[in-house]
PDB file with one MODEL, atoms N, CA, C and O in Angstrom:
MODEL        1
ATOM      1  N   UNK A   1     -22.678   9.666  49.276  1.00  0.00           N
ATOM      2  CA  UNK A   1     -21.495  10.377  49.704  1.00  0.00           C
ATOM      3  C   UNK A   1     -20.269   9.916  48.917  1.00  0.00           C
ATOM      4  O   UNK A   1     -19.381  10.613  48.426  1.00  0.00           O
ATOM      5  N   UNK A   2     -20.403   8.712  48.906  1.00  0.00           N
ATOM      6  CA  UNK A   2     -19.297   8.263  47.681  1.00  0.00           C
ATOM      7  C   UNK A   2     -19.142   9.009  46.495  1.00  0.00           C
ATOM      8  O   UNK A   2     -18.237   9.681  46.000  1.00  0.00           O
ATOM      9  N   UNK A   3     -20.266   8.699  46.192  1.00  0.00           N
ATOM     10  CA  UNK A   3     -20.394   9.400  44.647  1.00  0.00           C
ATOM     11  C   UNK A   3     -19.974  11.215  44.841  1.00  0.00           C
ATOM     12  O   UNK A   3     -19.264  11.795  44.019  1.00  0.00           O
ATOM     13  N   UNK A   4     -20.383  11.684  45.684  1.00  0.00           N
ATOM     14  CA  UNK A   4     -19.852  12.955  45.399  1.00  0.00           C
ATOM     15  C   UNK A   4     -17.948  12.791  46.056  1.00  0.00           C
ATOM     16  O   UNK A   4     -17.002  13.202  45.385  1.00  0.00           O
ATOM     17  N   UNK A   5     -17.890  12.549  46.554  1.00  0.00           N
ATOM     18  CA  UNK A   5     -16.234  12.185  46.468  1.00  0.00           C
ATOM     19  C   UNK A   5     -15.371  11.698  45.720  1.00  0.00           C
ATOM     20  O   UNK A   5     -14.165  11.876  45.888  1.00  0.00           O
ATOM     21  N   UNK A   6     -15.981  10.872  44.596  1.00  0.00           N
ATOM     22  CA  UNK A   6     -15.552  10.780  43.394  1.00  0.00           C
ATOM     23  C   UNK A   6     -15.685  11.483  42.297  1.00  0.00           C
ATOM     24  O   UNK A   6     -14.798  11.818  41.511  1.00  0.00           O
ATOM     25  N   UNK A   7     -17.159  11.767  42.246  1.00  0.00           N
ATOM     26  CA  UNK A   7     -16.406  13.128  40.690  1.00  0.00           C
ATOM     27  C   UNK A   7     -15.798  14.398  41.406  1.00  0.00           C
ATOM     28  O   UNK A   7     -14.934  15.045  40.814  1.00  0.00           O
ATOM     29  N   UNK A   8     -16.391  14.912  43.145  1.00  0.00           N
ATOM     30  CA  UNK A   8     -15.348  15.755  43.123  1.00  0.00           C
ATOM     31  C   UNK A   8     -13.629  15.739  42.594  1.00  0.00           C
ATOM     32  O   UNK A   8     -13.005  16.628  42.016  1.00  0.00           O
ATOM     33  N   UNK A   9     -13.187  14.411  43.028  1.00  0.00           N
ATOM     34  CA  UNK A   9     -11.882  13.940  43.236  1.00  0.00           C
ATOM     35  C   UNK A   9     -11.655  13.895  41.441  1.00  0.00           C
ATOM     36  O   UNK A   9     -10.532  14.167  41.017  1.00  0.00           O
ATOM     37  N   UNK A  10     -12.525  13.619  40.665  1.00  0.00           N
ATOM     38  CA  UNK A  10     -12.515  13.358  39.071  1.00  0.00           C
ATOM     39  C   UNK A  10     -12.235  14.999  38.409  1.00  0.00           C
ATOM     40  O   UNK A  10     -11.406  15.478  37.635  1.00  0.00           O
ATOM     41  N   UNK A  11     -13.183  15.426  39.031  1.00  0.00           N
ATOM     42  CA  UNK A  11     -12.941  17.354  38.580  1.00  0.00           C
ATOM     43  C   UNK A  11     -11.881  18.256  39.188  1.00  0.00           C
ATOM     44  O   UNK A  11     -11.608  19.390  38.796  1.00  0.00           O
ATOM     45  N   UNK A  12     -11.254  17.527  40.317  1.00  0.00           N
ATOM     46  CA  UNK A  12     -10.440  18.522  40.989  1.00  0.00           C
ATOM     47  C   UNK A  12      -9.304  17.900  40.329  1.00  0.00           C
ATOM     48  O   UNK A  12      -8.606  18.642  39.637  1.00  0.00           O
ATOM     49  N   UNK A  13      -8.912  16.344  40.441  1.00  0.00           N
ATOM     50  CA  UNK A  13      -8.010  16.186  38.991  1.00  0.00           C
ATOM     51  C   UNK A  13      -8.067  16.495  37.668  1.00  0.00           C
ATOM     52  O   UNK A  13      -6.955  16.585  37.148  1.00  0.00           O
ATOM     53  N   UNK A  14      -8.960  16.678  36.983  1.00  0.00           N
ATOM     54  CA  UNK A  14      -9.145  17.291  35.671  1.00  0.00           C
ATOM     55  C   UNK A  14      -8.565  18.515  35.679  1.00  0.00           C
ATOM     56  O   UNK A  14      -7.688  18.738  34.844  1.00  0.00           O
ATOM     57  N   UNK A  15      -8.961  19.574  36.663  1.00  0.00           N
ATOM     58  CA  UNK A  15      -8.731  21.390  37.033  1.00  0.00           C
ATOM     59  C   UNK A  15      -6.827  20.656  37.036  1.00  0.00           C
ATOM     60  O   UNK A  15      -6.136  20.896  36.045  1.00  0.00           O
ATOM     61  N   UNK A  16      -6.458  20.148  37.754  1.00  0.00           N
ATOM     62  CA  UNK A  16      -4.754  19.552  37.850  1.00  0.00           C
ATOM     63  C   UNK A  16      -4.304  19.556  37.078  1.00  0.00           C
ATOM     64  O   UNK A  16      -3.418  20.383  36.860  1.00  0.00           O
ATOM     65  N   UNK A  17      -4.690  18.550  36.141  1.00  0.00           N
ATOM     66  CA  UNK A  17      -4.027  18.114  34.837  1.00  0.00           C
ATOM     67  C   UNK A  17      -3.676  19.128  33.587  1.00  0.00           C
ATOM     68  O   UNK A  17      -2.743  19.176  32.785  1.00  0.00           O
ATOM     69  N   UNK A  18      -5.263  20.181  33.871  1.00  0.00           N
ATOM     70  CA  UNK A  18      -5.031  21.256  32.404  1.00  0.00           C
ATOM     71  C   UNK A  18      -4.467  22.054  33.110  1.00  0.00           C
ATOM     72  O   UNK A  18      -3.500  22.539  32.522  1.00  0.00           O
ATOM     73  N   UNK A  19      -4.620  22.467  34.198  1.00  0.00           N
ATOM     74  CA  UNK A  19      -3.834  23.734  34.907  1.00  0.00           C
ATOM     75  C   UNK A  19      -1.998  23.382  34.841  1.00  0.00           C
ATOM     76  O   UNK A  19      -1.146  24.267  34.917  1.00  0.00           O
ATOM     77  N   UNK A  20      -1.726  22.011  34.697  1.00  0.00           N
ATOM     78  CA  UNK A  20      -0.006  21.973  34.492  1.00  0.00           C
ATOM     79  C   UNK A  20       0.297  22.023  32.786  1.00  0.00           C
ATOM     80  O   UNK A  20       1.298  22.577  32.332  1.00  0.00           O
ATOM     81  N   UNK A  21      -0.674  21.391  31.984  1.00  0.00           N
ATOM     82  CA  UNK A  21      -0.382  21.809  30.524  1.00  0.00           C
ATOM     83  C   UNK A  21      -0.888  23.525  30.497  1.00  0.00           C
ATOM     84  O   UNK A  21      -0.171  24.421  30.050  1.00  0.00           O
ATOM     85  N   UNK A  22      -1.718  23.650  30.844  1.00  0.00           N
ATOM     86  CA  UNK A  22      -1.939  25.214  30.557  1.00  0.00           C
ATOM     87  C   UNK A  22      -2.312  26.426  31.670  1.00  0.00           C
ATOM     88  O   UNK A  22      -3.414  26.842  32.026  1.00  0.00           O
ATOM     89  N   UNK A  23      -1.085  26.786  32.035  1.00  0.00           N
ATOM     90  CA  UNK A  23      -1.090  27.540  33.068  1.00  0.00           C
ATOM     91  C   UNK A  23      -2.429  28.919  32.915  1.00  0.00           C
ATOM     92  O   UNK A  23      -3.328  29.176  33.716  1.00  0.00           O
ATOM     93  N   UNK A  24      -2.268  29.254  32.254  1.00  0.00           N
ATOM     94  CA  UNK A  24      -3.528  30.591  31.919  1.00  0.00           C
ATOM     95  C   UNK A  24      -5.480  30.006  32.305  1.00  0.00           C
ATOM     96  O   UNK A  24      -6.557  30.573  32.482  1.00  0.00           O
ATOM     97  N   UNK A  25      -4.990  28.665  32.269  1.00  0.00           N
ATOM     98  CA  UNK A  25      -6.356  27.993  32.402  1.00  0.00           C
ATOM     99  C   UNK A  25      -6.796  28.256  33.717  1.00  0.00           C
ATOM    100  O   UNK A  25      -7.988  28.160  34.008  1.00  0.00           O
ATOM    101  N   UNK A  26      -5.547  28.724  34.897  1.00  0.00           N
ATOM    102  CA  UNK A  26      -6.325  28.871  36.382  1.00  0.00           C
ATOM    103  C   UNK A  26      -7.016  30.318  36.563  1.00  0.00           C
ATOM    104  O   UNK A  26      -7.921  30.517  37.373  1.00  0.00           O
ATOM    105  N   UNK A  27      -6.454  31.348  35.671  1.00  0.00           N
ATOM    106  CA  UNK A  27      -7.286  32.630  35.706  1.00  0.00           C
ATOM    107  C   UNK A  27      -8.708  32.202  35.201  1.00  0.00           C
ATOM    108  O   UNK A  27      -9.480  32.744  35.993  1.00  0.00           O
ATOM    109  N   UNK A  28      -9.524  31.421  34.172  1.00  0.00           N
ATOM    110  CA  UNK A  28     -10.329  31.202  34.231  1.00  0.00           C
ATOM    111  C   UNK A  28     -11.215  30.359  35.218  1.00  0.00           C
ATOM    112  O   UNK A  28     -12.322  30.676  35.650  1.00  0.00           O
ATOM    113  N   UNK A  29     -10.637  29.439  35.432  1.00  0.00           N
ATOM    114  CA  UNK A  29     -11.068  28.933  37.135  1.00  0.00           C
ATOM    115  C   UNK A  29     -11.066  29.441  38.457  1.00  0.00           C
ATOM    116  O   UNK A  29     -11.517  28.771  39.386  1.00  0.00           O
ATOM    117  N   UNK A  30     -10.513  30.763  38.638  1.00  0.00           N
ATOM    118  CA  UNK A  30     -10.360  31.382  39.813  1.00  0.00           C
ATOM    119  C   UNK A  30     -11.375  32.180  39.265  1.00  0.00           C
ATOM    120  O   UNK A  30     -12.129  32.343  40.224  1.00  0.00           O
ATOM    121  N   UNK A  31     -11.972  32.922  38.074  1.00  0.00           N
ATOM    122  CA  UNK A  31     -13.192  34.069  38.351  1.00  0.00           C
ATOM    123  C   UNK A  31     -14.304  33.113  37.464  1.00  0.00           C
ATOM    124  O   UNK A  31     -14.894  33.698  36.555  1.00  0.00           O
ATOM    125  N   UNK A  32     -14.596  31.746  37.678  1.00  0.00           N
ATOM    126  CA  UNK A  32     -15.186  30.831  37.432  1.00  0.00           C
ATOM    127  C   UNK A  32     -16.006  30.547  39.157  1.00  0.00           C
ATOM    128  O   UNK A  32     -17.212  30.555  39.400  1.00  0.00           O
ATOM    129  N   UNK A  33     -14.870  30.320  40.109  1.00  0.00           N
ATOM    130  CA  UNK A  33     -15.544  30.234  41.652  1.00  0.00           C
ATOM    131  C   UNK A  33     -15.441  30.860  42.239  1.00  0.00           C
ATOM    132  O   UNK A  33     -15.510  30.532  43.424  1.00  0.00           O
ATOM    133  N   UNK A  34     -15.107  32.759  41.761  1.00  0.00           N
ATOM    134  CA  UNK A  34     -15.725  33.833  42.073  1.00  0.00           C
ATOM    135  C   UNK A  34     -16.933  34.052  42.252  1.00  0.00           C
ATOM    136  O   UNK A  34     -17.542  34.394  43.265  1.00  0.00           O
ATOM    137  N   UNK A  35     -17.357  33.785  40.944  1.00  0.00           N
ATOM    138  CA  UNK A  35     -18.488  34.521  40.288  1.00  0.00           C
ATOM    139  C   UNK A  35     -19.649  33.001  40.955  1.00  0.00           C
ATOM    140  O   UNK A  35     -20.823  33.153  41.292  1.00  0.00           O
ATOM    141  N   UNK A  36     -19.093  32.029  40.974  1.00  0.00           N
ATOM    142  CA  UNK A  36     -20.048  30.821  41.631  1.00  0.00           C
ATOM    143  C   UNK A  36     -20.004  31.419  43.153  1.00  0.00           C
ATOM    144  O   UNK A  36     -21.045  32.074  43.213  1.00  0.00           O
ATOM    145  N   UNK A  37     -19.470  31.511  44.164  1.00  0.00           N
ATOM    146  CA  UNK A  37     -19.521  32.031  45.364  1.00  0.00           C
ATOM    147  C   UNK A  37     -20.649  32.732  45.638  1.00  0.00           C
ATOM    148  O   UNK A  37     -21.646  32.343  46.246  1.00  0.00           O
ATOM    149  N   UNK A  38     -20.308  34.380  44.879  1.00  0.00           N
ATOM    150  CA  UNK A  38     -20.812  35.323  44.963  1.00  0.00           C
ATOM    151  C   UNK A  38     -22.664  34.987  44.503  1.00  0.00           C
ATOM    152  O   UNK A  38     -23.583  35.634  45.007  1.00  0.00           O
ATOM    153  N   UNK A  39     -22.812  34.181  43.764  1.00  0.00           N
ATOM    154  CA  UNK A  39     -24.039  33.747  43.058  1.00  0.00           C
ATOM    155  C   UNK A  39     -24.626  32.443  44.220  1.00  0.00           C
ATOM    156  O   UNK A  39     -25.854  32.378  44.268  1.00  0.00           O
ATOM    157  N   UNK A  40     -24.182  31.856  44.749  1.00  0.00           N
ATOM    158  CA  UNK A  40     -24.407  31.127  46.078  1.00  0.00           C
ATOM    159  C   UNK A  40     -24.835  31.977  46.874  1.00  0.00           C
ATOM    160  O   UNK A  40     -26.065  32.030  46.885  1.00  0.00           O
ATOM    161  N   UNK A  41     -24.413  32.553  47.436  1.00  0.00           N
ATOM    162  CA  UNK A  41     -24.420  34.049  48.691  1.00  0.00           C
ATOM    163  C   UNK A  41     -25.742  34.907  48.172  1.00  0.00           C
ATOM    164  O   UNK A  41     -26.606  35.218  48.991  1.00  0.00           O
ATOM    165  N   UNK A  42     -25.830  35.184  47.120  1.00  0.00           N
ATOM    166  CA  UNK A  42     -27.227  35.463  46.799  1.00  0.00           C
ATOM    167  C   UNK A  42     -28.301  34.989  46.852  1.00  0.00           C
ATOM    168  O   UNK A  42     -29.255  35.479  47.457  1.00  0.00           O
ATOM    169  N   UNK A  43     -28.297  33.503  45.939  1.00  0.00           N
ATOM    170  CA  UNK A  43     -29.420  32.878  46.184  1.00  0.00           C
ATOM    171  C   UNK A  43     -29.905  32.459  47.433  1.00  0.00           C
ATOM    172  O   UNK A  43     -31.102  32.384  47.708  1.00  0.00           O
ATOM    173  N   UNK A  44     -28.848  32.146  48.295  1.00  0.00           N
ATOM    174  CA  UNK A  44     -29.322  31.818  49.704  1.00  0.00           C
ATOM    175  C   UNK A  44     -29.806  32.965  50.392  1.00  0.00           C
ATOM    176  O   UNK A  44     -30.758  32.802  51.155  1.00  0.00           O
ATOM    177  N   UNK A  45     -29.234  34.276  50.230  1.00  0.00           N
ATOM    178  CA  UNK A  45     -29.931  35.416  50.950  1.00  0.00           C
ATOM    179  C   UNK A  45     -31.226  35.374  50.042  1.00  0.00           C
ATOM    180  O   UNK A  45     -32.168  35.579  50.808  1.00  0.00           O
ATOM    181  N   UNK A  46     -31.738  35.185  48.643  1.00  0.00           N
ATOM    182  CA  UNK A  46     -32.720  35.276  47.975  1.00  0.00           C
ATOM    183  C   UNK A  46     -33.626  34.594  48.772  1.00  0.00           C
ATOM    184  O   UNK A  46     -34.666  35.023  49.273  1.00  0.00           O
ATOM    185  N   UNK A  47     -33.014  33.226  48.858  1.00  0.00           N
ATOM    186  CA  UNK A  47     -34.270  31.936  48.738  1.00  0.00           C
ATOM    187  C   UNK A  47     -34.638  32.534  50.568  1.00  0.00           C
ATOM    188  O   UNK A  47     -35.770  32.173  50.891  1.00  0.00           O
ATOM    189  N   UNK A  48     -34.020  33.198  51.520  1.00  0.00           N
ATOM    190  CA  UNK A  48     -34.072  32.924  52.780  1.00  0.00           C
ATOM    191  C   UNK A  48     -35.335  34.221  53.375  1.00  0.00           C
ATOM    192  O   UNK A  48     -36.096  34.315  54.338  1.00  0.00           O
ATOM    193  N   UNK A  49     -34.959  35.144  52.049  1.00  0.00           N
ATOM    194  CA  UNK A  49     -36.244  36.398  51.849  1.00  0.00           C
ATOM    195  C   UNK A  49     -37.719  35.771  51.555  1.00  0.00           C
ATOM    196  O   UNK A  49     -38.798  35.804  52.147  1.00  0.00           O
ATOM    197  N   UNK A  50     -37.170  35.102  50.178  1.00  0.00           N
ATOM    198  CA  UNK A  50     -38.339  34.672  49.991  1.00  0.00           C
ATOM    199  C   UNK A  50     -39.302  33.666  50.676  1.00  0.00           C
ATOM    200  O   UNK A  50     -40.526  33.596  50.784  1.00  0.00           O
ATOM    201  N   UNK A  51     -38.463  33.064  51.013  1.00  0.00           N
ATOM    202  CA  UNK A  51     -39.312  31.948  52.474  1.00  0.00           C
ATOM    203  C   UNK A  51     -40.113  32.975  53.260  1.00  0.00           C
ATOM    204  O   UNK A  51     -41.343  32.993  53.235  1.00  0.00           O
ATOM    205  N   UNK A  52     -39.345  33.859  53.983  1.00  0.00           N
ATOM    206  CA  UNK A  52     -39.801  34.898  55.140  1.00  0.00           C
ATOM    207  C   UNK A  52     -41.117  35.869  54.381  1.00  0.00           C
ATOM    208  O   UNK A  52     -42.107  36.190  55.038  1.00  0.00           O
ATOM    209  N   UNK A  53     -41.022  36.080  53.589  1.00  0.00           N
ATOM    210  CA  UNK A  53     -42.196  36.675  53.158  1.00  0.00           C
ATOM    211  C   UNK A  53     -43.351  35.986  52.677  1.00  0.00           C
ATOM    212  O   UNK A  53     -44.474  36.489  52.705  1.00  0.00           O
ATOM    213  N   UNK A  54     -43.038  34.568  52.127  1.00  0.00           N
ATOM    214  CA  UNK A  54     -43.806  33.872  52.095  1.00  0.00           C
ATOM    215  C   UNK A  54     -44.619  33.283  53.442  1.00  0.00           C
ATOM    216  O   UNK A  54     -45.721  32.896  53.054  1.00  0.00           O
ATOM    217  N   UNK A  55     -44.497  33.123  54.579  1.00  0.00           N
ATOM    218  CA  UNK A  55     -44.472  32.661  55.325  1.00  0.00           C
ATOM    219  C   UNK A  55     -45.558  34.068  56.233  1.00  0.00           C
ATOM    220  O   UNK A  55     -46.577  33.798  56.868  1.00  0.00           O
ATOM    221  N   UNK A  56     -45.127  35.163  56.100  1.00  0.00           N
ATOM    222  CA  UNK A  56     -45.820  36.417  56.400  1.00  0.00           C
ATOM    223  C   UNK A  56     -47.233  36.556  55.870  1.00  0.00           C
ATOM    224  O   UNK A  56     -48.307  36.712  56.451  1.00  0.00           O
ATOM    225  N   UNK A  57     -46.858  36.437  54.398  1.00  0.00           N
ATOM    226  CA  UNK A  57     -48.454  36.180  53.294  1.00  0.00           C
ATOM    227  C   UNK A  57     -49.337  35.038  53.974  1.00  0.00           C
ATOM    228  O   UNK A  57     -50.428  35.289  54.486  1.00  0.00           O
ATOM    229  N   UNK A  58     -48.796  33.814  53.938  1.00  0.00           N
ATOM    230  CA  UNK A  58     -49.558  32.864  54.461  1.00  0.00           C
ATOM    231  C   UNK A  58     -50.173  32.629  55.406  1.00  0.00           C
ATOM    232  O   UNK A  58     -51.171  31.925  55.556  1.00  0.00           O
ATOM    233  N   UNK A  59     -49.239  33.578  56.516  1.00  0.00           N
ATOM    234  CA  UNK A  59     -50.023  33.575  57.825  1.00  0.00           C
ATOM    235  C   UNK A  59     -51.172  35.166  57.958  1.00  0.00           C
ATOM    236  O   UNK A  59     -51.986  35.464  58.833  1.00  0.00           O
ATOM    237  N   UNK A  60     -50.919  35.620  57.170  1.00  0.00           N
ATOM    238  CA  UNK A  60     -51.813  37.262  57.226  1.00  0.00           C
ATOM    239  C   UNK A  60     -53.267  36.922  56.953  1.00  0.00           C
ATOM    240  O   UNK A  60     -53.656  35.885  56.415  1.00  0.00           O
ATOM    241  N   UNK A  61     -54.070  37.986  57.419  1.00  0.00           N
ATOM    242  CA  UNK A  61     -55.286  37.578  57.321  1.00  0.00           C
ATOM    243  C   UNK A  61     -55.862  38.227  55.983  1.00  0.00           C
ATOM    244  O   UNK A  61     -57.044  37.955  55.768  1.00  0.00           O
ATOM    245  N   UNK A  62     -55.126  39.164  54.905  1.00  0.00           N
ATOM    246  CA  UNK A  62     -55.176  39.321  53.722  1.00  0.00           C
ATOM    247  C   UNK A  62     -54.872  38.223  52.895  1.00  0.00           C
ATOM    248  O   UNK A  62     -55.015  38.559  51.720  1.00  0.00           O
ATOM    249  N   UNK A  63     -54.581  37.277  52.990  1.00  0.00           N
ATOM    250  CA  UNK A  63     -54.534  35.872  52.674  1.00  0.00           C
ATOM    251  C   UNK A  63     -55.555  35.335  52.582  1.00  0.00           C
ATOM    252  O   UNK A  63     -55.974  35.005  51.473  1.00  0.00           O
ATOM    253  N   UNK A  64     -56.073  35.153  53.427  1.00  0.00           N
ATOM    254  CA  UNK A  64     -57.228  34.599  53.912  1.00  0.00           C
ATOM    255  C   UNK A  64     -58.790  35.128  53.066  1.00  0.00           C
ATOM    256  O   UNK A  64     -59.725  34.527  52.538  1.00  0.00           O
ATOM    257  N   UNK A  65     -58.475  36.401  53.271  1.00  0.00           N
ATOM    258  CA  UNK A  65     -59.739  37.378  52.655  1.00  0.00           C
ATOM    259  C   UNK A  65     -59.478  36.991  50.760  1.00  0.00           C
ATOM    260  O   UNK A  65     -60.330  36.687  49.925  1.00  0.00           O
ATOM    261  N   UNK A  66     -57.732  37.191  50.570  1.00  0.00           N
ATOM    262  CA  UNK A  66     -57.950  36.587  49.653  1.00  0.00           C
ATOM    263  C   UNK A  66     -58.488  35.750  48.904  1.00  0.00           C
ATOM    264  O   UNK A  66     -59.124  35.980  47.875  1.00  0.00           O
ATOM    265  N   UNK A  67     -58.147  34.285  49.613  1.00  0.00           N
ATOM    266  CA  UNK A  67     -58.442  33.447  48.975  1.00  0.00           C
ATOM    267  C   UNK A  67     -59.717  32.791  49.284  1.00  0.00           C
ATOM    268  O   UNK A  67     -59.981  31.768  48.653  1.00  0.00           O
ATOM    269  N   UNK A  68     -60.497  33.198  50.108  1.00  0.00           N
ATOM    270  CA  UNK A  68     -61.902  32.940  49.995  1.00  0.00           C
ATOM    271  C   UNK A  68     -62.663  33.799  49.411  1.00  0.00           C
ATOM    272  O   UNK A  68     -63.835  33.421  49.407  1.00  0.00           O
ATOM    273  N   UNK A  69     -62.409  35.265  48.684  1.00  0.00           N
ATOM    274  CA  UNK A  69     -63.255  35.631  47.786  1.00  0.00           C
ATOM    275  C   UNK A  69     -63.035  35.288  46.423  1.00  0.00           C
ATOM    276  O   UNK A  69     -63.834  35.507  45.513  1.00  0.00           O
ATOM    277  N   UNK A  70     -61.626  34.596  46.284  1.00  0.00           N
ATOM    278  CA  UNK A  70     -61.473  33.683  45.054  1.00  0.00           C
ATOM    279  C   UNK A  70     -62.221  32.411  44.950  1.00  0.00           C
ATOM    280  O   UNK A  70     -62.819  32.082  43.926  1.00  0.00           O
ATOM    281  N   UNK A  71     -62.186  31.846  45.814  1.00  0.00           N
ATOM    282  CA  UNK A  71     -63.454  30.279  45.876  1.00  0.00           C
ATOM    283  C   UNK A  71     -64.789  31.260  45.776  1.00  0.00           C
ATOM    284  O   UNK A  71     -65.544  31.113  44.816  1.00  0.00           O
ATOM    285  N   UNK A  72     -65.000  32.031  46.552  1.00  0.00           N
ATOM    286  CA  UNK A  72     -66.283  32.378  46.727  1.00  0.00           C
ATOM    287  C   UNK A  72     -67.081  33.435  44.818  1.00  0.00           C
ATOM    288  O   UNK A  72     -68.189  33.821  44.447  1.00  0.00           O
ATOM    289  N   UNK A  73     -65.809  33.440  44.298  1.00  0.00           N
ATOM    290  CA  UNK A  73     -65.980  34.051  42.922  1.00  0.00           C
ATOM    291  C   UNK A  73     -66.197  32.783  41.834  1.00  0.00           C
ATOM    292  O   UNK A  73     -67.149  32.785  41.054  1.00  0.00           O
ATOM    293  N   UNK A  74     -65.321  31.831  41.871  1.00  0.00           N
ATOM    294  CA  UNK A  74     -65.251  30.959  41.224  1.00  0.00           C
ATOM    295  C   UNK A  74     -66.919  30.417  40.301  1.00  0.00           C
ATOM    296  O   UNK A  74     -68.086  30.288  40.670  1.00  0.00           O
ATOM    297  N   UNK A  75     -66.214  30.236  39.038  1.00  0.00           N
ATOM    298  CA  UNK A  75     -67.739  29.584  38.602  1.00  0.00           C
ATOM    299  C   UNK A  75     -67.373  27.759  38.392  1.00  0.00           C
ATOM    300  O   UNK A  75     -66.372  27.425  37.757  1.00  0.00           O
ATOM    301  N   UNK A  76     -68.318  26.705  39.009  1.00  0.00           N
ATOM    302  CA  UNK A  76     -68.602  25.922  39.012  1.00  0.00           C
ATOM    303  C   UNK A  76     -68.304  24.889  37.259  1.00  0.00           C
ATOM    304  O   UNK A  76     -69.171  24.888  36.385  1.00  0.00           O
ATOM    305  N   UNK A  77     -67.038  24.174  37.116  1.00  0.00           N
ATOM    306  CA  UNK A  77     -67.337  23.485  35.581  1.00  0.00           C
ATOM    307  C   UNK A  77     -68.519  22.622  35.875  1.00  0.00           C
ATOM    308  O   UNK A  77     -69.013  22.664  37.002  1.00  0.00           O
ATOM    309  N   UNK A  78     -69.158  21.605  34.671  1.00  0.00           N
ATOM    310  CA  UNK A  78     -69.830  20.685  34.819  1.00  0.00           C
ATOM    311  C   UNK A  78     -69.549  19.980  33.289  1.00  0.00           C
ATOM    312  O   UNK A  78     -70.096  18.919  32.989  1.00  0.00           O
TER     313      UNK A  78
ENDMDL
END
């Protein structure tokens, strides 16, 4: 927890420092954690689909049929 309180505190002073030498630098940082937001909000609706359907497959009994006519196909190495 430290550690992320320090480079936060390291990057949010850095964003400080260039944003008072170069004012134009905050339009790039404002559609910088736009575009990060909006890409958060996705992946979590992504990753929260993909769990749920995963979770559907795994428990289905087409699963099942699956994957025992795959063992049951399989040829033996030696």
């Amino acid at each position: 927890m430290r550690m992320l309180v320090g480079i936060s505190s390291m990057i949010f002073g850095a964003v400080i420092l260039i944003s008072v030498l170069l004012p134009w630098f905050l339009i790039g940082v404002v559609f910088i954690l736009i575009i990060y937001v909006y890409a958060a909000a996705f992946y979590r609706a992504s990753a929260r689909e993909l769990k749920v359907r995963y979770l559907m497959l795994t428990y289905s009994d087409s699963y099942d049929l699956c994957c025992s006519f795959s063992d049951s196909v399989s040829i033996p190495s030696h």
